[in-house]
Structures are given as C-alpha cells and as structure tokens.
N, CA and C of each residue as an Amber inpcrd file, in Angstrom:
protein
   588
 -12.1120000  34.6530000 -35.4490000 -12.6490000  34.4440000 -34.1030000
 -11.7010000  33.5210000 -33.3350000 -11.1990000  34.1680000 -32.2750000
 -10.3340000  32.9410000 -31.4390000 -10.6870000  32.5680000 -30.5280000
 -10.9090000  30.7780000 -30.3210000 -11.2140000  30.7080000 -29.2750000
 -10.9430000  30.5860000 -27.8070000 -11.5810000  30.9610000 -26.6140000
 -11.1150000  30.9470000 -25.4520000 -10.7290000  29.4140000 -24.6280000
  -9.5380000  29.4000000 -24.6740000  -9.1200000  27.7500000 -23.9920000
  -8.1740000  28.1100000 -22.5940000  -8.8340000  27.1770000 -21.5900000
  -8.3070000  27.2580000 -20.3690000  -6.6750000  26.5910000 -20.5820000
  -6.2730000  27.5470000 -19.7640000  -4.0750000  27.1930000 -19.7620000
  -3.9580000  27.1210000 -18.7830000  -3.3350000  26.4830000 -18.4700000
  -2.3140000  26.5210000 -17.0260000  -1.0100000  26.4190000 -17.2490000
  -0.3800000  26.9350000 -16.3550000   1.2450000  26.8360000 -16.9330000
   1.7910000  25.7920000 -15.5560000   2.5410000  25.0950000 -16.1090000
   2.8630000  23.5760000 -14.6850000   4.3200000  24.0570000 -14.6320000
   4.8750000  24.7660000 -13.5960000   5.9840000  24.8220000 -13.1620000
   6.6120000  24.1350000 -11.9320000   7.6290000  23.6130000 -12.2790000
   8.0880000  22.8750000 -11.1530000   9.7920000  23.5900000 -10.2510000
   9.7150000  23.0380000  -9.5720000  10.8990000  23.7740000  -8.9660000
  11.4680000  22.6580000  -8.4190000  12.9280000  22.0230000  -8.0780000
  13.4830000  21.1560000  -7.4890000  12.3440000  21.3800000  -5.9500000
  12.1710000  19.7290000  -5.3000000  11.9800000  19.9680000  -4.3780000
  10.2570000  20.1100000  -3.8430000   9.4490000  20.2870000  -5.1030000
   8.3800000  20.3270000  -5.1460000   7.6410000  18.9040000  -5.2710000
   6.6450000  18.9650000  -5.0700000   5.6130000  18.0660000  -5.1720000
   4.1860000  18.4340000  -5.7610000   3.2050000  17.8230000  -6.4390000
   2.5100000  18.5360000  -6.9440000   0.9420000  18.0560000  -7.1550000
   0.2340000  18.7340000  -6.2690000  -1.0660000  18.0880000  -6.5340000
  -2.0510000  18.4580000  -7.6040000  -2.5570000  17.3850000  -7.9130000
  -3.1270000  17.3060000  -9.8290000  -4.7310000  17.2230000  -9.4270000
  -5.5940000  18.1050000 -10.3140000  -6.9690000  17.8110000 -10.1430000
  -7.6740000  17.6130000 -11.7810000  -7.8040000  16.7940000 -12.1090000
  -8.7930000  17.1660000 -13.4590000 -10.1540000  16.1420000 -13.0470000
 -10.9010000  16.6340000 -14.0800000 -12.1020000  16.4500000 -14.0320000
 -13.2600000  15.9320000 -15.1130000 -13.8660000  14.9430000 -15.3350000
 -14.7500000  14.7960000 -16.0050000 -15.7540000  15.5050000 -17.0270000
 -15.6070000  15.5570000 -18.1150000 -15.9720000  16.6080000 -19.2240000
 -17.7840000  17.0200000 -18.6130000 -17.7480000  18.4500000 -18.4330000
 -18.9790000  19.2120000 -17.9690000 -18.9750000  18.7840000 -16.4780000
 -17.9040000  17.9280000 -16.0830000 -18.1470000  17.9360000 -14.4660000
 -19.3490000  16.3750000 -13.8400000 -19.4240000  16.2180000 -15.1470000
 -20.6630000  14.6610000 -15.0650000 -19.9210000  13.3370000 -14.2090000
 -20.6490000  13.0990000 -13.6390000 -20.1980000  11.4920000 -12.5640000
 -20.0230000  10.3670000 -14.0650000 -18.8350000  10.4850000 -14.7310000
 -18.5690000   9.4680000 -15.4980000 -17.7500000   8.1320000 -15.0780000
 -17.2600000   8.4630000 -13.6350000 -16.3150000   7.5600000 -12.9830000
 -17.3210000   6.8640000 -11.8810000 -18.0610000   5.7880000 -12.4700000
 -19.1500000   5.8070000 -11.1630000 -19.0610000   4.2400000 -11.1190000
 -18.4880000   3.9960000 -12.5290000 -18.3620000   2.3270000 -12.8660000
 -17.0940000   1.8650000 -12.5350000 -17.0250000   0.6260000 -11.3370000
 -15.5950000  -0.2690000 -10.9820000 -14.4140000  -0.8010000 -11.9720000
 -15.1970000  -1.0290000 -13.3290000 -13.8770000  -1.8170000 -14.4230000
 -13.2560000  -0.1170000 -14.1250000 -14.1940000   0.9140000 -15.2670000
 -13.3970000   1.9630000 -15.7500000 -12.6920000   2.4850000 -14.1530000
 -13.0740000   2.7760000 -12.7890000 -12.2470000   2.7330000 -12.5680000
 -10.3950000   2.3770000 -12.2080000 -11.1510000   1.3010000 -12.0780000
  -9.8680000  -0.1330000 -12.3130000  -8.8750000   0.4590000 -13.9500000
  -9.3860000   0.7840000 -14.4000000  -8.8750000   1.0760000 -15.7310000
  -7.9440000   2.1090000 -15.4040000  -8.5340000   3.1730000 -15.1080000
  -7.9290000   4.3820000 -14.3820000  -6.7340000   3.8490000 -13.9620000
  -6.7970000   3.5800000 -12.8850000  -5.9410000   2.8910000 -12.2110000
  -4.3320000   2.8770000 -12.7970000  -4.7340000   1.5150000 -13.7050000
  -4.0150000   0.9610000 -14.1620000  -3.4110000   1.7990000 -15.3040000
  -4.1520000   3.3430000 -15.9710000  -3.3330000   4.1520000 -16.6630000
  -2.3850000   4.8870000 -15.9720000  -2.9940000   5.3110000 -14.4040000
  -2.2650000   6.2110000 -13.4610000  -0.6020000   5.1850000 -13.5730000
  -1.2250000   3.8570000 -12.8370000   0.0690000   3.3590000 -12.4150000
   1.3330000   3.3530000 -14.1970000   1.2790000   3.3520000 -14.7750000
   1.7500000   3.0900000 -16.7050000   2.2950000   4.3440000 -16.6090000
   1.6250000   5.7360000 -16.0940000   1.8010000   6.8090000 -16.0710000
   3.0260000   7.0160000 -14.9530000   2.9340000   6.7050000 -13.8740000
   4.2650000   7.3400000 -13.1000000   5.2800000   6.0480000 -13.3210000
   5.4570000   4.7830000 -13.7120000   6.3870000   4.6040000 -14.0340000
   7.3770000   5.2020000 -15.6700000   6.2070000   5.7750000 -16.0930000
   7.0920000   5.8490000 -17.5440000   7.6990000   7.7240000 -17.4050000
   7.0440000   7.7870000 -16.6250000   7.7690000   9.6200000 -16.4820000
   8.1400000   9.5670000 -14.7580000   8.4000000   8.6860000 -14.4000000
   9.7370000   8.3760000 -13.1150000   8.6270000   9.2500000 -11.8870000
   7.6900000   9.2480000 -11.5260000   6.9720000   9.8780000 -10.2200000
   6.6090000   8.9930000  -9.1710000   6.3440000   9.2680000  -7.7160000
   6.0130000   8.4230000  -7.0760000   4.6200000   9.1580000  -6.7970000
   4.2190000   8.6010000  -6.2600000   2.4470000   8.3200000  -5.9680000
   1.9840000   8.6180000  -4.0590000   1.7090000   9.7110000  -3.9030000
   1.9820000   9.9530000  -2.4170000   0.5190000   9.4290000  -1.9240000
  -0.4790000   9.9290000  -2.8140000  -1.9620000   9.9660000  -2.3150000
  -2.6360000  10.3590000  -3.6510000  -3.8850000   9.5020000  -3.5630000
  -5.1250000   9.7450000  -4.3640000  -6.0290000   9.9350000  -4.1870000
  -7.3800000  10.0400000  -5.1250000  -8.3790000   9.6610000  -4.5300000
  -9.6080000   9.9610000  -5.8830000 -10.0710000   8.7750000  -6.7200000
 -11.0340000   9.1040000  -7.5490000 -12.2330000   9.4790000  -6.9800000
 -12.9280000  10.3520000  -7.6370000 -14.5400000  10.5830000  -7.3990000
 -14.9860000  10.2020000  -8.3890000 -16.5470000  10.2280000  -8.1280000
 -17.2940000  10.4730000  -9.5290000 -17.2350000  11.2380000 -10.5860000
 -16.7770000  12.4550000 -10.3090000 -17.0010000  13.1020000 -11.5270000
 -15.1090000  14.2840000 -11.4050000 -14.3570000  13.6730000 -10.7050000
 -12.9340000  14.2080000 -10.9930000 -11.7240000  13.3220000 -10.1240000
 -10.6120000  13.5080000 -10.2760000  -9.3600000  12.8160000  -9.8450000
  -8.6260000  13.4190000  -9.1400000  -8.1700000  13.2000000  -7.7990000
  -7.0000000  14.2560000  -7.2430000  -5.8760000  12.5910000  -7.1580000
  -4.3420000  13.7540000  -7.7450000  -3.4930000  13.0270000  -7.1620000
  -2.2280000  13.6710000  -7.1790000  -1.4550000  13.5040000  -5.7060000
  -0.2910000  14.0240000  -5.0260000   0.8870000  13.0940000  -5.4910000
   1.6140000  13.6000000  -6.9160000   3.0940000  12.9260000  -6.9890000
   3.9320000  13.7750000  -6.4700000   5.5130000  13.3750000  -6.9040000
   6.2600000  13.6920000  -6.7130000   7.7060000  13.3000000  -7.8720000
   8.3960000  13.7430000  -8.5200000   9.2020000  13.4830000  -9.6330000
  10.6220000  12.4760000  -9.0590000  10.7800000  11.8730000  -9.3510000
  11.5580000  10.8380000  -8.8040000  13.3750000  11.0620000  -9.5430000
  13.0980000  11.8920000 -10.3010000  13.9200000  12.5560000 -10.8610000
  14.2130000  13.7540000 -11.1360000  15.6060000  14.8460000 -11.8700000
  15.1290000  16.5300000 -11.4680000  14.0740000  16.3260000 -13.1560000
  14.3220000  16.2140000 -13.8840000  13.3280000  16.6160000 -14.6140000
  11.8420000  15.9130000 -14.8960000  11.2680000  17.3720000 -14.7750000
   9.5370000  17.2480000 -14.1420000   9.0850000  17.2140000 -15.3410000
   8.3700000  16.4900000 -15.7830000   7.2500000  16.7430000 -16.9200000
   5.5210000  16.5690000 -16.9690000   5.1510000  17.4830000 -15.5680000
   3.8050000  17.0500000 -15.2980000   2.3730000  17.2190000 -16.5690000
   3.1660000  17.8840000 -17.5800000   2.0150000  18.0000000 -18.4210000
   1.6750000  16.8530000 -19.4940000   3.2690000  16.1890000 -19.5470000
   3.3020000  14.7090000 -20.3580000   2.4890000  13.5080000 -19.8710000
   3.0280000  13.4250000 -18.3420000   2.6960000  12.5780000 -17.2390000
   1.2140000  12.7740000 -17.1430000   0.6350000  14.1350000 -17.1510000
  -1.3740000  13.7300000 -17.3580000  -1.7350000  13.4310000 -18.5440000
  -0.9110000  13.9080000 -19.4570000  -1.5070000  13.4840000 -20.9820000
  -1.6390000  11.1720000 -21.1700000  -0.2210000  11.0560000 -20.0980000
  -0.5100000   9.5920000 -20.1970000  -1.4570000   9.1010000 -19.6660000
  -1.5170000   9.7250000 -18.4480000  -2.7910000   9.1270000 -17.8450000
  -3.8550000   9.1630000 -18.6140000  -4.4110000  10.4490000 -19.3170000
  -6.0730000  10.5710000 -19.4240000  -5.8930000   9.6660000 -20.4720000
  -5.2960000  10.2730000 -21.8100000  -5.3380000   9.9060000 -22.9180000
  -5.6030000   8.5000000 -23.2650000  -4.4200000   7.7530000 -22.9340000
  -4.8820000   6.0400000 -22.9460000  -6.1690000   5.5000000 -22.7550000
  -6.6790000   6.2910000 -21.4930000  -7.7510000   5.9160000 -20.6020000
  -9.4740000   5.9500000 -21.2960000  -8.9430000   7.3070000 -22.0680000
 -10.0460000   7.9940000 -22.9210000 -10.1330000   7.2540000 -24.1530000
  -9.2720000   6.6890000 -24.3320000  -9.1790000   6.0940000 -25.9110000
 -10.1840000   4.9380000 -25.4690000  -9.4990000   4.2760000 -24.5080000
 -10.1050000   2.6940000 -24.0730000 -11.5920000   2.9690000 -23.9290000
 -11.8560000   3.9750000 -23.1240000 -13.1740000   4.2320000 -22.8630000
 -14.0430000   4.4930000 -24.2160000 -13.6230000   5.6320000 -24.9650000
 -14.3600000   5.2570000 -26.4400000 -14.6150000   4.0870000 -26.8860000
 -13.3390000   3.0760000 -27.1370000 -13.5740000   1.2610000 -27.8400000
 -14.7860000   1.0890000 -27.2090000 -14.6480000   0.8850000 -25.8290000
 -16.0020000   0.0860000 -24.9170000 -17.0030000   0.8030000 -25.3130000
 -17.2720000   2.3320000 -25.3490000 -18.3320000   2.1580000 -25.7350000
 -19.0720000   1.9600000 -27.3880000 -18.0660000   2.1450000 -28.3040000
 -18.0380000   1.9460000 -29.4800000 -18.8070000   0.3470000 -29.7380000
 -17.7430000  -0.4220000 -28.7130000 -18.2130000  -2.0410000 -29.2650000
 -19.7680000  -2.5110000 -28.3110000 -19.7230000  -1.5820000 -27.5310000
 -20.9780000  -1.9420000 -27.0560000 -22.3530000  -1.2100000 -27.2120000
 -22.1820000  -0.2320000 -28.3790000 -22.9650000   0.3890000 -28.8890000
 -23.7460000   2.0220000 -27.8790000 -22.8440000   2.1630000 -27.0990000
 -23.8960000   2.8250000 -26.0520000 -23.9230000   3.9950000 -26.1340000
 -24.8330000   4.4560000 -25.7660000 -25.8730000   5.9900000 -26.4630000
 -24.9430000   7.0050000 -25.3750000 -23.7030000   6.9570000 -24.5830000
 -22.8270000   7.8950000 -24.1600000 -22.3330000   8.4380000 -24.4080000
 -21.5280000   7.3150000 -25.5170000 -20.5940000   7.6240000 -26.4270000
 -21.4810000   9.2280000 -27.2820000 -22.1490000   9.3050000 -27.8250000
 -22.9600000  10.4550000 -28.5620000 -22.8290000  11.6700000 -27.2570000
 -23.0960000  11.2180000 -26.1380000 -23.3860000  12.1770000 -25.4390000
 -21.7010000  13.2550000 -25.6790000 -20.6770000  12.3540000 -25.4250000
 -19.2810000  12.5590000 -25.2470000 -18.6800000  13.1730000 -26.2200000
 -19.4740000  12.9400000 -27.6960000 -18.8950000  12.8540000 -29.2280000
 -19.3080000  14.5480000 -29.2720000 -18.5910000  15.7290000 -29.2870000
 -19.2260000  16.7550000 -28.9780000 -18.5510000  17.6400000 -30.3320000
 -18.7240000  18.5590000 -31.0740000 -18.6790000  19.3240000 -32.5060000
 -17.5910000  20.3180000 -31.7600000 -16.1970000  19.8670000 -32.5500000
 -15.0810000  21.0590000 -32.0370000 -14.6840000  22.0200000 -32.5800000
 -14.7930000  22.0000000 -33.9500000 -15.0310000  22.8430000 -34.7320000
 -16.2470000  22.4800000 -35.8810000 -16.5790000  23.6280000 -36.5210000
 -17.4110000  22.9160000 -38.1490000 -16.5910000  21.8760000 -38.7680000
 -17.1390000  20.4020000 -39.1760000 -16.8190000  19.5480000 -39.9570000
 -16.1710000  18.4120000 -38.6960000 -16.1520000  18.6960000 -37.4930000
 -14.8690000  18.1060000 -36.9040000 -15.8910000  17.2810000 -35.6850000
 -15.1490000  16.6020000 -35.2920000 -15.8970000  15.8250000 -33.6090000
 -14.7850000  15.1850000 -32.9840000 -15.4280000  15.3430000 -31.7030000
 -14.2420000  14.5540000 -30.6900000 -14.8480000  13.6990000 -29.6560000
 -14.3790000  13.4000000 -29.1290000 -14.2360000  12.2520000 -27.9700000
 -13.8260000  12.5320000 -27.0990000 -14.9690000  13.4440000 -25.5070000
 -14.6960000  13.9610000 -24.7950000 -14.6350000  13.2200000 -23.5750000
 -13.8720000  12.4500000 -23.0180000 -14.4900000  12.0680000 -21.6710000
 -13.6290000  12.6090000 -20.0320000 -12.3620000  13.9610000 -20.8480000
 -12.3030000  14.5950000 -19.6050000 -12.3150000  15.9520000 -20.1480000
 -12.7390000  17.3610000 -18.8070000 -13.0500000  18.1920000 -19.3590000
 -11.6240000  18.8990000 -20.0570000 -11.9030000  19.7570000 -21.0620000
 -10.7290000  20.3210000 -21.8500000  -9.6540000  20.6960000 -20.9060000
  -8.4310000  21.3450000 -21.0230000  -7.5940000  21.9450000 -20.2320000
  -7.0200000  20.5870000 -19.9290000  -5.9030000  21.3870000 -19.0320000
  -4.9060000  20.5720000 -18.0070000  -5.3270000  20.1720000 -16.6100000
  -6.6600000  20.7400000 -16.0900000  -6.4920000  20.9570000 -14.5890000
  -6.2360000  21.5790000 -13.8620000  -5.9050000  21.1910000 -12.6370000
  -5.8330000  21.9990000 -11.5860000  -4.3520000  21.4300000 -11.0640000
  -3.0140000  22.2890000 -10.6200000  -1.6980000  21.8560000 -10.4310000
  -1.2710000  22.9410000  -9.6130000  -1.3200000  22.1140000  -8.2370000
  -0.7680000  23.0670000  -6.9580000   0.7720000  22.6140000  -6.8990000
   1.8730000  23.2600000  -6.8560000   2.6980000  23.1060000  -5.6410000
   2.8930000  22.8340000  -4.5520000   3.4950000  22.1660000  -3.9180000
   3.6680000  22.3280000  -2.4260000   5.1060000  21.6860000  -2.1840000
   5.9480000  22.6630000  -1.4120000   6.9040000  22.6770000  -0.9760000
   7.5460000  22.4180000   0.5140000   6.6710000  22.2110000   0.9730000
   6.5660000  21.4760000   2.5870000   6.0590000  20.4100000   2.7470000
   6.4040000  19.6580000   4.5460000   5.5740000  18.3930000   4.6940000
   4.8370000  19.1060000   5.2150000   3.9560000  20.2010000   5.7840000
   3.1940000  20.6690000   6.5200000   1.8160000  20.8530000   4.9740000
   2.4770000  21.1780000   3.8870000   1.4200000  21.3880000   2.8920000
   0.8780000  20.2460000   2.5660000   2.1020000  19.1380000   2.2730000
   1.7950000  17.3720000   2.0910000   0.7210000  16.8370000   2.7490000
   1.0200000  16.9820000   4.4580000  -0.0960000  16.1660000   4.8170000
  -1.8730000  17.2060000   5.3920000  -1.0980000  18.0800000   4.6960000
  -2.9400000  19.0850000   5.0140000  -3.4750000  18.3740000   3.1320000
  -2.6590000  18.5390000   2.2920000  -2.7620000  17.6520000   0.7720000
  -3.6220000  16.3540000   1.2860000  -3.0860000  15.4820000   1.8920000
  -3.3940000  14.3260000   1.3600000  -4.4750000  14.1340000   2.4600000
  -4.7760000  14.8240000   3.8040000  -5.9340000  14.7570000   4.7100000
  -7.3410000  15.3800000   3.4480000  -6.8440000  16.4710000   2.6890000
  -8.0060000  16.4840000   2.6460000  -8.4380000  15.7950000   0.7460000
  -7.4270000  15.2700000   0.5720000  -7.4680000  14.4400000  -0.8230000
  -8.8260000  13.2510000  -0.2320000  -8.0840000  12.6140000   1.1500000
  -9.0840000  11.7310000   1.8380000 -10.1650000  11.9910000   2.2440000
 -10.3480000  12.9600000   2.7250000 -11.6060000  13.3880000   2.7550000
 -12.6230000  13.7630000   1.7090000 -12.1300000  13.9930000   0.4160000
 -13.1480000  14.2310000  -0.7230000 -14.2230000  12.8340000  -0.2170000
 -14.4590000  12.0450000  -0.4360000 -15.7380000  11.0090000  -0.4660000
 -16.0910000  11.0510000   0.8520000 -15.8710000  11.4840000   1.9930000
 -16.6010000  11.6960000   3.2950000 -17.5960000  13.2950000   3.0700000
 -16.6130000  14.0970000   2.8920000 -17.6270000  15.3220000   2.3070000
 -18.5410000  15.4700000   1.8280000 -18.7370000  14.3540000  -0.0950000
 -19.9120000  14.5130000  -0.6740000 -20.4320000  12.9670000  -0.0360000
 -19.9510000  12.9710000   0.9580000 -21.5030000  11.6560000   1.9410000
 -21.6980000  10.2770000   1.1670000 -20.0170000  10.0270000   0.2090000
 -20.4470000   8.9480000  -0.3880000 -19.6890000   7.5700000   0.8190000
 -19.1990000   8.2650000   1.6910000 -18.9870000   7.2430000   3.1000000
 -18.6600000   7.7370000   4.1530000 -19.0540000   7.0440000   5.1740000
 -19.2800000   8.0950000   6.4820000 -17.6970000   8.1260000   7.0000000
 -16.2930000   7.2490000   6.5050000 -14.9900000   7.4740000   6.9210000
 -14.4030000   7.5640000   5.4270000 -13.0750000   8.1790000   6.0140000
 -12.6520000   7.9440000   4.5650000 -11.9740000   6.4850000   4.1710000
 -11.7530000   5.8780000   5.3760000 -11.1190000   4.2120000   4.8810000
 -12.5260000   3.6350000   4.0610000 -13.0630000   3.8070000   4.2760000
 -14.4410000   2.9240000   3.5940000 -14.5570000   3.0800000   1.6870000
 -13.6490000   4.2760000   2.0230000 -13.8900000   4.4240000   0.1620000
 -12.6950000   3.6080000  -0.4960000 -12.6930000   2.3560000  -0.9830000
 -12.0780000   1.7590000  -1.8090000 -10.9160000   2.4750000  -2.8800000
 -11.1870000   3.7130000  -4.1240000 -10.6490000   4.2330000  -4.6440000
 -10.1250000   5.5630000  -3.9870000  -9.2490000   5.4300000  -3.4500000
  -8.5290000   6.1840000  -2.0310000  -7.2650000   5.2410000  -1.5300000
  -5.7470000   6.2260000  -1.5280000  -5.0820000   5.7330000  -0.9250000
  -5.8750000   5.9110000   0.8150000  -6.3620000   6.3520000   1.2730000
  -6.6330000   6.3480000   2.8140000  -6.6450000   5.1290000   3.4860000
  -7.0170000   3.3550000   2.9980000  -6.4640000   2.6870000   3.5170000
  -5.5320000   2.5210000   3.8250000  -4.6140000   2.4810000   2.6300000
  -2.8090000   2.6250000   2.8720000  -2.5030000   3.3850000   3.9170000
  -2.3300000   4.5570000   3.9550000  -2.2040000   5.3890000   4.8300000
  -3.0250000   4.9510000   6.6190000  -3.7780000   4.4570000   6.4050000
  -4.3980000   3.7490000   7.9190000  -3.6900000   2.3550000   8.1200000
  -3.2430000   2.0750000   7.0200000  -2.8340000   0.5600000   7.9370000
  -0.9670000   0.8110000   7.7280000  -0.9120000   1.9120000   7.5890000
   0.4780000   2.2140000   7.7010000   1.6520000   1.4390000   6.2910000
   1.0490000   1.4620000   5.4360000   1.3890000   0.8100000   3.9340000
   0.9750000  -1.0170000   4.1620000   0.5680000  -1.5980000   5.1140000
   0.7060000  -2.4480000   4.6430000  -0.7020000  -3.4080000   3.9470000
  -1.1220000  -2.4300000   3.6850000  -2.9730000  -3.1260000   3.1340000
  -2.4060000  -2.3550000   1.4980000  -2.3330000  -3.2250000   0.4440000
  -2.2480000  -2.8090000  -0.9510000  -2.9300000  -3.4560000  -1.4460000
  -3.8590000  -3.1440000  -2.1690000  -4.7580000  -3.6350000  -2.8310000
  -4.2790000  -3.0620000  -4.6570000  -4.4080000  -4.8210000  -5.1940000
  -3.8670000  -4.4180000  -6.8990000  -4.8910000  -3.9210000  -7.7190000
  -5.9380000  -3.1250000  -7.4840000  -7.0990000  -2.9220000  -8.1950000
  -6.2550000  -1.4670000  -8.4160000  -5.6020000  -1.1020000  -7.2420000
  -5.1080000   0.2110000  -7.5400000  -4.0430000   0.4100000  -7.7490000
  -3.5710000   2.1960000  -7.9640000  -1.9120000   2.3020000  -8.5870000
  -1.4710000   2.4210000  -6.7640000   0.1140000   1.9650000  -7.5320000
   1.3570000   1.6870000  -6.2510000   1.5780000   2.8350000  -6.2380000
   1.4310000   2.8390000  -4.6740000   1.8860000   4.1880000  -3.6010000
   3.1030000   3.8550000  -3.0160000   3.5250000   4.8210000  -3.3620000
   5.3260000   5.2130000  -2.5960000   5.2690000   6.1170000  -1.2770000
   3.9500000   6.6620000  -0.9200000   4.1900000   7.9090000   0.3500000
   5.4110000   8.5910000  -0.5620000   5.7230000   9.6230000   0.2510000
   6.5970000  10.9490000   0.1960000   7.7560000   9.8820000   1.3730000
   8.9340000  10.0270000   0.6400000  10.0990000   9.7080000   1.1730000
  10.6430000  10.8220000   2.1810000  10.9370000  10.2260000   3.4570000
  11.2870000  10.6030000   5.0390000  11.7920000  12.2970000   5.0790000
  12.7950000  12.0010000   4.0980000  13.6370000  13.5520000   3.7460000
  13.7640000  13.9510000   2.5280000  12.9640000  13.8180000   1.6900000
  12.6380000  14.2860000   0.7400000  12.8030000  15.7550000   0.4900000
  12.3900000  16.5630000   1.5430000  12.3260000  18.0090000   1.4320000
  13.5980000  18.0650000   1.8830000  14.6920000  17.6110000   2.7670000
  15.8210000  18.1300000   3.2100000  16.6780000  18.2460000   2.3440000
  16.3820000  16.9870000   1.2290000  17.5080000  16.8230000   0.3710000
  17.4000000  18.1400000  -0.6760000  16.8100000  18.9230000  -0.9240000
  16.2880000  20.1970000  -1.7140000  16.5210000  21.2740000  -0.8280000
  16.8250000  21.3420000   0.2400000  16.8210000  22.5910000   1.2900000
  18.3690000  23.1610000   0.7150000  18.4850000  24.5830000   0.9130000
  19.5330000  25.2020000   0.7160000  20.8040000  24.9320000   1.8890000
C-alpha cells in the first residue's frame, strides 16, 4: 500500500523571488500564543541568514505563515531554508509542551505508521511556493500578504497587526521592532540585474 504524500517541486530561476505558505497541522489556530510566535520569529530570522535570503514581507496568522524572500545569492535552496525554519521551531514547541505537561502535545503526537508516532505541529508537505518574477507581482505579493489579518477581521488595518511586516512598510523601514525577523524589502533593481 503506498501512501499518498503531498509534493511540490520548488524551482527557482535566477531572478526570482518566492512566496512561501505553510500551514499549521489540520489547519488548527496553533499560532495564537505571543512567546511561540516570537519563537517563530526568531527561527525565520536563523533561517535566512544561514541559507543567504532576504526577507521582503510577512505575515503570521493563526493557523498558517506567508513569507516573500528572495536568495541573496544564485544558489536557491528553498526547500532547506523551510526545513530550518519549521523544524527547529517544532522541536522547541514539543520541549514546552513536554515540560509543561500539556494535553496538546497528545493532540499533535499523531500514529504515522503502525508502531511509530510523531510530532506534528505543521501540516505534512512543503507548502505552498509561488514564483514571481516582477515588481508588479512583488507588490500585488506583499499588499495582499498584509492584508491576510484585515480579511479574517482579526484588525480593522493591516498596521494594527503586530506579526506583519505592514508596519515596516508604512513607516517606510524605519519602525523595527526585535520581536520580529529583519526585513530587507526587495532591493531597487533587483529585477534589472537578472533581465536579459
């Protein structure tokens, strides 16, 4: 019996940029708490310095992650670069709830095969990994990255949502707040330097 597992194939092309979506195992609001987000955070930021990306736009939800890099170098390795992020993140999140005994952890602990268990806290697969090869795709990207928490009505602007570059982007880079990962924006000519 083989089983059916979601693939994606992450291709990059000089010149690209690439927006990332994964999501919370079954889609559940597991991101609802400030440390673990903060945690997040701080795996994202570990994550694009150690595989060379810059950080154009984000934006956590409750129950998934969008975020717009860009490879700071020619070789792309976006499937390494999410494995750093979640992975660390997921581990930490097991300890906490391990040492604090909490009845989630069970919820999360899910039978992967006979004899076997795991520690689910994002859903299986890679995600979701767009391309985009324009600034015209970039900033329709990152308008509506900002807009995720105005949509599901968790604030009536999008500056109001804390876990969101959209401040940055409103005060024109100069509001950084260290709770979150360092944003680089998309560099001026970025796309020219890739043009034929």
């Amino acid at each position: 019996m083989t089983r059916n597992r979601k693939r994606i194939r992450h291709f990059h092309e000089l010149g690209d940029c690439h927006e990332l979506t994964f999501s919370c195992y079954q889609n559940r609001s597991l991101l609802i708490c400030d440390l673990w987000k903060q945690m997040l955070c701080q795996s994202i930021e570990r994550a694009l310095r150690r595989y060379q990306f810059g950080l154009i736009a984000f934006v956590i939800m409750p129950n998934h992650v969008h975020l717009l890099v860009y490879p700071q170098q020619q070789e792309c390795k976006i499937d390494r670069f999410l494995f750093a992020v979640k992975r660390p993140f997921s581990y930490r999140i097991k300890q906490l709830l391990q040492e604090t005994q909490d009845r989630l952890l069970d919820d999360l602990t899910i039978r992967d095969r006979p004899g076997n268990t795991v520690f689910r806290f994002w859903q299986e697969g890679p995600g979701y990994d767009r391309n985009l090869s324009s600034l015209k795709a970039v900033e329709a990207s990152i308008g509506y990255i900002h807009m995720n928490p105005v949509r599901k009505k968790l604030v009536d602007q999008s500056r109001d949502w804390k876990w969101s570059s959209a401040r940055w982007y409103e005060s024109e880079g100069e509001l950084v707040d260290s709770d979150l990962p360092e944003l680089s924006g998309l560099p001026w000519d970025y796309f020219e330097t890739y043009q034929d």
